[in-house]
C-alpha positions in Angstrom: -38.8 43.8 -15.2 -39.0 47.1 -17.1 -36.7 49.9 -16.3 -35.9 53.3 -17.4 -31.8 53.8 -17.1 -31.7 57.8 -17.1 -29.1 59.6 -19.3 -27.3 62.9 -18.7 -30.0 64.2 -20.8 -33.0 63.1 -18.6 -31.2 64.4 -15.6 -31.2 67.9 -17.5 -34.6 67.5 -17.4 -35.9 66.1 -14.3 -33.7 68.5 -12.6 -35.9 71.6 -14.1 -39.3 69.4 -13.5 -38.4 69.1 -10.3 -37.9 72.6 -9.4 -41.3 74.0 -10.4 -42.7 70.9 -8.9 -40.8 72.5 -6.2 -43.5 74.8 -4.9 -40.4 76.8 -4.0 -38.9 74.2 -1.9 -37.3 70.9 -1.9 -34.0 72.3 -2.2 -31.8 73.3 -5.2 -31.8 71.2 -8.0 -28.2 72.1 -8.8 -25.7 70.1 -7.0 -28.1 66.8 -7.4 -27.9 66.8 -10.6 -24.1 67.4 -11.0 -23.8 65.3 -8.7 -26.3 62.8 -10.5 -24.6 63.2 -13.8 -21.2 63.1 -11.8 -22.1 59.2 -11.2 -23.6 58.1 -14.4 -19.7 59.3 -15.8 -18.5 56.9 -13.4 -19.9 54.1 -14.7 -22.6 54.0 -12.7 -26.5 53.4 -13.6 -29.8 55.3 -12.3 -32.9 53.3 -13.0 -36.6 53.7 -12.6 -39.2 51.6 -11.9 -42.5 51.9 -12.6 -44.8 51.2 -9.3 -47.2 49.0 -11.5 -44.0 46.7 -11.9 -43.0 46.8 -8.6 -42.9 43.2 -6.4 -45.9 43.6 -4.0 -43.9 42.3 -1.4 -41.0 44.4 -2.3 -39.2 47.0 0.7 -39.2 50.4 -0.2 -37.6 53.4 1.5 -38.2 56.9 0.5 -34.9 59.0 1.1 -34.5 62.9 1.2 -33.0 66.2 2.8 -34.5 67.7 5.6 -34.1 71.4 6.8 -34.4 75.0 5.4 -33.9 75.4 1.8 -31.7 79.1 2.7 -29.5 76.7 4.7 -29.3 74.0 2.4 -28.3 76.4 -0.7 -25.1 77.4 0.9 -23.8 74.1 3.3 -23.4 71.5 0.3 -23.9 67.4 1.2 -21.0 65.5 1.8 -22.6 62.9 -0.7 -22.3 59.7 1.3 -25.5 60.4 3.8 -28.0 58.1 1.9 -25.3 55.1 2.1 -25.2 55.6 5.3 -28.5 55.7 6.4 -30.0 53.1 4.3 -26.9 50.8 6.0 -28.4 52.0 9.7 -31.5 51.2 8.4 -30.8 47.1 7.3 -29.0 46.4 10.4 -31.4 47.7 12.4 -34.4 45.7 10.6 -32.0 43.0 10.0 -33.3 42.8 6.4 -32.1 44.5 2.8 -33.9 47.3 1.1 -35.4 46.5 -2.5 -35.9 49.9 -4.0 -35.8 53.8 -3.2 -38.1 56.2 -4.0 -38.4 60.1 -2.6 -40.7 61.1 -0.2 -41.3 64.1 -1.9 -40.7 64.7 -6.0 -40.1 68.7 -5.6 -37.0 70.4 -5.7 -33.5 68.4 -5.2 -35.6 66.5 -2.8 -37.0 64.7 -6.5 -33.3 64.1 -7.5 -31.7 62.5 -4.0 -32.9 59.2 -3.8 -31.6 58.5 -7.4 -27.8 59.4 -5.8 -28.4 57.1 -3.0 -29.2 54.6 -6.1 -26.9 54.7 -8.0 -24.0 54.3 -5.2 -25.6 51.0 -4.3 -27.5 49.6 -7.6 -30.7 49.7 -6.6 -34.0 50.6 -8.0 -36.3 53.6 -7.6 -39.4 54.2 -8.3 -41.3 56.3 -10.4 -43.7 57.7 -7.5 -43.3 59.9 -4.7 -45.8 60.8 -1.4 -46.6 64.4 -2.5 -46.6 65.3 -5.9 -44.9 68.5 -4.9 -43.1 69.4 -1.9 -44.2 70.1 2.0 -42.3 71.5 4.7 -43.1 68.7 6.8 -42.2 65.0 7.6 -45.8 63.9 8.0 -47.4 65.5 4.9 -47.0 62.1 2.7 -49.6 60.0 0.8 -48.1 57.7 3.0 -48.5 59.0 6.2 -51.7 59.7 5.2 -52.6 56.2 4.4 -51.1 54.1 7.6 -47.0 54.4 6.3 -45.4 52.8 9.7 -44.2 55.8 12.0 -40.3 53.6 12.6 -37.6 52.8 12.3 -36.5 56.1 10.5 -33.1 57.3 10.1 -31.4 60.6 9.8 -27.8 61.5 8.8 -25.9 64.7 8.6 -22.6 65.8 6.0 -20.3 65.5 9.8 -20.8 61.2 9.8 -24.0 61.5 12.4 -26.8 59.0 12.4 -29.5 59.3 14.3 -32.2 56.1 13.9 -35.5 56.9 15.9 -36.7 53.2 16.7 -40.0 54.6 18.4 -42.3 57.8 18.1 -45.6 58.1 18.7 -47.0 59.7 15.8 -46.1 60.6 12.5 -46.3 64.1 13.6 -44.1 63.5 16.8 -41.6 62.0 14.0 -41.3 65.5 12.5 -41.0 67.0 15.4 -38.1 64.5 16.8 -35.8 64.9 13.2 -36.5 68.3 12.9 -35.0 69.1 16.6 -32.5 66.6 15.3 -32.0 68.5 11.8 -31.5 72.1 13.5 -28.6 70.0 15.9 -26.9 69.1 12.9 -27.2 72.7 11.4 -30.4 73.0 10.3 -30.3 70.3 6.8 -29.5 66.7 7.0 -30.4 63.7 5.1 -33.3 61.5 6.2 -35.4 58.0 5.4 -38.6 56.9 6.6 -39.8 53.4 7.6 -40.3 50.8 4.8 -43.4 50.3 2.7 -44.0 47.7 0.4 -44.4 47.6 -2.7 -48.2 47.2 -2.9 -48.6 49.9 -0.3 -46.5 52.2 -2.5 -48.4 50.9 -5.2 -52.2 51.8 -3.6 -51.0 55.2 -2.1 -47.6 56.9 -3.6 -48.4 59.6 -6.3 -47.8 57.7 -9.6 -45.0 58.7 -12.1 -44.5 62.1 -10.4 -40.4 61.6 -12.1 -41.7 60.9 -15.7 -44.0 64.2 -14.7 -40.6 66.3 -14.1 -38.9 65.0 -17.2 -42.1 66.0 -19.4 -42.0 69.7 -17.8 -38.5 70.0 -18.6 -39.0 68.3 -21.6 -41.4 71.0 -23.1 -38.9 73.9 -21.2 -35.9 72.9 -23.3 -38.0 72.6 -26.4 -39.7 75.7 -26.0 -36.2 77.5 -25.5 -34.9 75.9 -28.8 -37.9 76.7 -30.6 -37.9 80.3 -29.3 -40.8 79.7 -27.7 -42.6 81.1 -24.4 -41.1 78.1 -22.3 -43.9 79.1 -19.6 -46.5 78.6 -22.0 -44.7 75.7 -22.4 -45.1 74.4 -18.8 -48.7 75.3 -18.6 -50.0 73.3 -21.5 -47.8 70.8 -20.2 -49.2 71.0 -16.8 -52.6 72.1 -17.1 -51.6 75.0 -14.9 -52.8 78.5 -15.3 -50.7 82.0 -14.7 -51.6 84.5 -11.7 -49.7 86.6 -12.8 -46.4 88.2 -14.6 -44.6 90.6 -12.9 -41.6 92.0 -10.4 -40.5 91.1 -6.9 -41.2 94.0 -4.8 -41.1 93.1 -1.5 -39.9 89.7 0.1 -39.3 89.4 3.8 -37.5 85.6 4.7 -36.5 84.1 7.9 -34.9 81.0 9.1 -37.3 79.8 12.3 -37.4 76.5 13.7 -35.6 74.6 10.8 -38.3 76.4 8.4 -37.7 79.3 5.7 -40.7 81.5 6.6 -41.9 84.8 5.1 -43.5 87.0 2.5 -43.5 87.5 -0.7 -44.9 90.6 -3.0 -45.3 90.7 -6.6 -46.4 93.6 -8.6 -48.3 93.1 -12.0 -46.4 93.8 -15.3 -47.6 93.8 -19.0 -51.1 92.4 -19.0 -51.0 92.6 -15.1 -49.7 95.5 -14.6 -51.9 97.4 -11.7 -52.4 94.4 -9.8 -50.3 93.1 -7.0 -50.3 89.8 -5.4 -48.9 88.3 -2.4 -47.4 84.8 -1.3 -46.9 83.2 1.6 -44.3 81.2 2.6 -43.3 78.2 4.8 -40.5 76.8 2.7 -42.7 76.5 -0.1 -45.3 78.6 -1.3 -48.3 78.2 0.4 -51.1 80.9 -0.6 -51.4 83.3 -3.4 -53.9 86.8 -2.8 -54.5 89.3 -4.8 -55.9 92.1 -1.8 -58.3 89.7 0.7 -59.4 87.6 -1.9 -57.3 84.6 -1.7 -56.9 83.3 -5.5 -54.9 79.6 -4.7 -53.8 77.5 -1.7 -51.9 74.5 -0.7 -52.4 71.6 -1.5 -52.5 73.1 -5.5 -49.2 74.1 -6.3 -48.4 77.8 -6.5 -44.8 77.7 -8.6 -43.0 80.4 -9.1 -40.6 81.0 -12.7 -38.3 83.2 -14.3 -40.9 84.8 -17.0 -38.1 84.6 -19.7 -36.5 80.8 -19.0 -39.1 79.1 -17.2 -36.9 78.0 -14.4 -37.9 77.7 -11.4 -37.0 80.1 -8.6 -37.1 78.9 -5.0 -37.6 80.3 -2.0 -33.9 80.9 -1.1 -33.4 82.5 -4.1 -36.3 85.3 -4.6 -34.6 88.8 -4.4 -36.0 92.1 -5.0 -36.4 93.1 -9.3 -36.7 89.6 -10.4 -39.1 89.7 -13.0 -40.9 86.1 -12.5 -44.6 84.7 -13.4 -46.7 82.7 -10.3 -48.2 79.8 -11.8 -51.1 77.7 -10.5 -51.1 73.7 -11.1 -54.0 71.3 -9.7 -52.3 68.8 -6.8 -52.7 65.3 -7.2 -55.9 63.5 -6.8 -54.2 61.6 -3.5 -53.7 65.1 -1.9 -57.5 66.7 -2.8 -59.5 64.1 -1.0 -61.2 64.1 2.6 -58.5 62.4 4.6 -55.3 64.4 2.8 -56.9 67.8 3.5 -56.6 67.2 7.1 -53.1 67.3 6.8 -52.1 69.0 3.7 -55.0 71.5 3.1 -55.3 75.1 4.6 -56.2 74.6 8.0 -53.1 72.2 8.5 -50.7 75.2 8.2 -52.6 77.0 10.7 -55.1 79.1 8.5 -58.8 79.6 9.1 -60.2 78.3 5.6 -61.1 75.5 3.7 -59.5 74.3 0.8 -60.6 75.5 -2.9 -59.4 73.6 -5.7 -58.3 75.3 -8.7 -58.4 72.9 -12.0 -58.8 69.2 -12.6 -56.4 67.3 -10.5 -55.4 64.2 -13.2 -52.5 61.6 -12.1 -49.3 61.9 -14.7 -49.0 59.0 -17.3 -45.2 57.2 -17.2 -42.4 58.3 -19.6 -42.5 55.4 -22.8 -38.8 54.6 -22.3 -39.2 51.9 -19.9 -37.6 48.6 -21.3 -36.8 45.2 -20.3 -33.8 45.2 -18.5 -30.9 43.9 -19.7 
């Protein structure tokens, strides 16, 4: 089989893909990657998979945190949750796990399941269930598509683990580990039920890792070419700018295990006049400029520092940061029919229909992928 084994240097870069893949949430991409890094220095390997190469019968779990990003900034993991839920997890299926994978790529949420990983040498894959990042547990490609509603396990920085052997729905799952999450103060650890690998094959967003390491990838270049590293990202992406400007207003709140709230940006340079507004639900979920409403979720509205191109998440927007709002097309999974239902507008509780902005186009795989040793 073909594997990628990830370097310091590809965790430098994933990290920063991550967080404008982000949408603002996710969680930090700081401590995963030391952490990350941390392990490969301890002999330790991180590999990826591509889901083309994946065993069709293969079980796959997708592992990641759970909570408000605000919360999970400040109250740092413990480090051995993943370990420990993946062990609840075989002893209560009485079977092993093949490979990992993240339920969502955004944020540190892209970076967990490759901690998880490399504590216990297994695979993950190059795929993910959003393409981005959503507030909530239902709001995967797989969920979407059938992905079994248990077992699904949830663990917490203290030594908790909560498995939920039966829920009803995959929206009564949120609802049951998000109860659980604000018990355990409000960001925990959590795994869903397995797939296989030609289900994760036939519905996970392809190569949504090699996507991060390309975005970072043409940050750090930009920055050592003295280059706009946001340009950078756009050509990369196929994203467009809303807008470059200041943080003038932002109004947060943690409420029912979400970060909720408002931002405002007024224009600058070029934009200057204008002012634009995003709303927030742990990630940003709708850009207007006045009434008119100029992008919406499931496209990804990220949000950078106009000078280094990092990303800035929710937890961190303050007043005078001088930022640009980007616009990228969401994966071609999360645009159709089906998807919208439970990712588009109407899903988060507003009264429109989605309005794609761009070309949505699935991300090819990084060409380091070799036979393993």
């Amino acid at each position: 089989m073909k594997y990628w084994t990830l370097t310091e240097a590809d965790i430098d870069r994933i990290a920063i893909g991550c967080g404008i893949l982000g949408t603002g949430g996710g969680g930090s991409t700081y401590h995963g990657s030391l952490r990350a890094k941390a392990l490969l220095r301890e002999g330790k390997r991180i590999r990826m998979v591509r889901p083309a190469d994946v065993d069709p019968d293969a079980q796959i779990i997708g592992i990641g945190g759970i909570g408000a990003p605000t919360v999970g900034i400040e109250k740092i993991a413990e480090g051995g949750e993943g370990v420990r839920l993946l062990h609840a997890l075989e002893r209560h299926m009485g079977s092993k796990v093949d490979a990992l994978l993240g339920d969502e790529v955004g944020g540190g949420n892209g970076i967990a399941p490759m901690l998880t990983a490399a504590m216990v040498d297994l695979p993950v894959v190059d795929a993910d269930g959003m393409g981005r990042a959503f507030p909530e547990v239902q709001m995967t490609t797989f969920f979407i598509h059938g992905q079994p509603v248990q077992p699904a396990a949830l663990a917490d920085a203290d030594g908790n683990v909560l498995v939920v052997t039966d829920a009803t729905t995959p929206k009564m799952l949120e609802k049951l580990l998000r109860a659980s999450t604000i018990a355990m103060g409000c960001t925990a650890l959590m795994t869903t039920a397995p797939m296989s690998g030609d289900f994760v094959r036939r519905f996970g967003v392809p190569h949504t890792t090699s996507q991060a390491w390309s975005l970072g990838d043409a940050v750090l270049a930009a920055r050592a070419a003295k280059a706009d590293p946001v340009e950078a990202i756009l050509k990369q992406s196929g994203g467009v700018r809303l807008m470059r400007g200041k943080v003038t207003d932002i109004g947060r709140r943690v409420m029912a295990g979400f970060t909720r709230g408002k931002l405002t940006v007024a224009g600058l340079d070029g934009d200057a006049g204008r002012t634009l507004t995003v709303e927030i639900q742990n990630e940003y979920l709708v850009a207007r400029e006045g009434e008119k409403i100029i992008t919406m979720v499931p496209d990804l509205i990220c949000i950078v520092d106009s000078e280094t191109g990092r990303a800035i998440g929710t937890e961190e927007l303050r007043y005078g940061l001088r930022i640009d709002v980007l616009s990228m097309p969401a994966p071609v999974l999360l645009r159709s029919e089906i998807a919208l239902a439970s990712v588009g507008p109407r899903a988060f509780g507003y009264d429109f229909d989605f309005v794609p902005m761009g070309v949505s186009a699935d991300a090819p795989a990084v060409p380091y992928y070799e036979e393993d040793a």
